[in-house]
C-alpha positions, 0 to 999 in steps of 0.5 A: 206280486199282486196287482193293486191300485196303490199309485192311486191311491190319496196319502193324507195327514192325520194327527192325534196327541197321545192320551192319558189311560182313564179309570172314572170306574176303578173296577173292571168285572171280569166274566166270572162276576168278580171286580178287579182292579187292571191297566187298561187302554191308553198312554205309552205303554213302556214294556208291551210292543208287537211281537210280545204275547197278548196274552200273558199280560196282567191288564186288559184291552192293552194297547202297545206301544202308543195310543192316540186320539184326537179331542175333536170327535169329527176329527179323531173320526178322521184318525180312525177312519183313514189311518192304516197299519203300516202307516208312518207316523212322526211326533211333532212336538214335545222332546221326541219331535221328530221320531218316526214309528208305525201305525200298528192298529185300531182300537175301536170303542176307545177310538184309539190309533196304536203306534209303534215307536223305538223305546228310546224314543218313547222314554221322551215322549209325554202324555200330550205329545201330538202325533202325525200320521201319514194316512195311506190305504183306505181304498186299496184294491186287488185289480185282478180279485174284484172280489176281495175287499182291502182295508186298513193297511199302507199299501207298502205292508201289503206287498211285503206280505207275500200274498200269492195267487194259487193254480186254482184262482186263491190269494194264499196269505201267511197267518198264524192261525185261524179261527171260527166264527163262532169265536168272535165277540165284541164287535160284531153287527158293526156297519164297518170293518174301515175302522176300529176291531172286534174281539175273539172271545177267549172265555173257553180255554180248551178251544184257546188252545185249539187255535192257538188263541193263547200263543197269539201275539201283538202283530199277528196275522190271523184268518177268521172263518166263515166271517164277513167284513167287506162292509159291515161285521156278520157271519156269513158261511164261506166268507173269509176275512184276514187281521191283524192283533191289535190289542191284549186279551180282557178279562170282560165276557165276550172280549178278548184279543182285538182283530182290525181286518185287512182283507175280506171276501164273501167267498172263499177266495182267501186261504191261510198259509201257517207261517210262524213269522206271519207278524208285522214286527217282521214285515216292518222289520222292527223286531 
């Protein structure tokens, strides 16, 4: 097992309620130009967990599971900032107080915290329903791999990972697939990777079938080539990031499948590992 500075690491509270979807425009323009009219981000979202296609859904940017947010914007920046993948979260009011889920992701723009719950618990739930998030992570680093910048995962995740260290000085990590620079979209030039997504863009069929874009699931572990992360988001040849997909793909131009990042190098210091259970409904143990 790697070794991290995750006995330092600060353990605080967050908290959101969960937000209703928004639809002030009924119309989303999808990149041939033509309005429709979809689900979106928001709510509780019954029948779309981790481990399903992100892709076969008829909606866009859909968030499964549950979607928080905090009405005070300092605060929700708080939400967003500190909360990890991985993170416990419990309901504290409403008929499922008391419920316990996980962090399943950051959805930037919406600004939304995504979380994982049992169904039975969410058939309780109610738009309004506050949330606790046990925010753990922010600042994880590898004591032997300076080099590699950690972010948005509860250190507990990251072990079960499995990430190991090759013969030649690499950290081999299990992902589904990987993907090309030039493949992402939305989110790029942000001044930060510690909170929120970015976007591969799935206007190309042929290429979404080249790197298996279209079997990619909620959950999955993916490896973006030639993209940096340690602060801001940028190409940079030889660089390599690591993420998680958080939300559905979209029908905008320029979107698609949204990636919160984990881990990211300036060198090639990170190789994928193809693993078909590189999910973290696995890791979690919830599928």
């Amino acid at each position: 097992m790697l070794k991290t500075n995750k006995e330092r690491l600060v353990m605080q509270s967050v908290q959101g309620k969960i937000h209703s979807p928004l639809a002030s425009n009924p119309y989303r323009v999808n990149r041939d130009g033509i309005a429709e009219v979809l689900p979106a981000t928001g709510g509780i979202t019954y029948n779309v967990q981790i481990g399903d296609s992100c892709m076969k859904w008829v909606g866009d940017h859909v968030e499964p599971g549950v979607s928080i947010k905090n009405d005070n914007t300092g605060e929700n920046g708080a939400l967003m900032l500190l909360s990890c993948i991985g993170n416990e979260a419990k309901v504290v009011s409403g008929e499922a107080k008391g419920a316990k889920g996980y962090v399943t992701g950051m959805h930037g723009g919406i600004d939304h915290v995504l979380i994982y719950f049992k169904e039975e618990d969410m058939e309780k739930m109610a738009i309004g329903d506050s949330i606790l998030v046990k925010a753990h992570g922010q600042g994880l680093g590898l004591e032997d791999h300076s080099d590699v910048k950690c972010m948005n995962i509860d250190p507990s995740l990251f072990d079960k990972l499995g990430i190991k260290e090759n013969e030649e000085g690499m950290l081999e990590v299990p992902v589904v697939t990987e993907i090309p620079a030039y493949l992402m979209g939305s989110g790029i030039g942000s001044p930060t990777a510690f909170s929120g997504d970015y976007d591969i863009m799935t206007g190309d069929e042929e290429a979404n079938k080249e790197f298996g874009i279209d079997q990619l699931r909620f959950g999955d572990l993916v490896l973006l080539r030639d993209c940096d992360n340690t602060n801001g988001r940028q190409y940079l040849k030889g660089s390599v990031s690591v993420g998680i997909v958080v939300h559905s793909d979209c029908v905008k131009a320029g979107h698609g499948p949204g990636i919160t990042v984990i881990m990211s190098s300036k060198v090639s210091k990170i190789k994928g590992i193809k693993t078909e259970n590189a999910n973290i409904a696995y890791y979690l143990g919830v599928k």
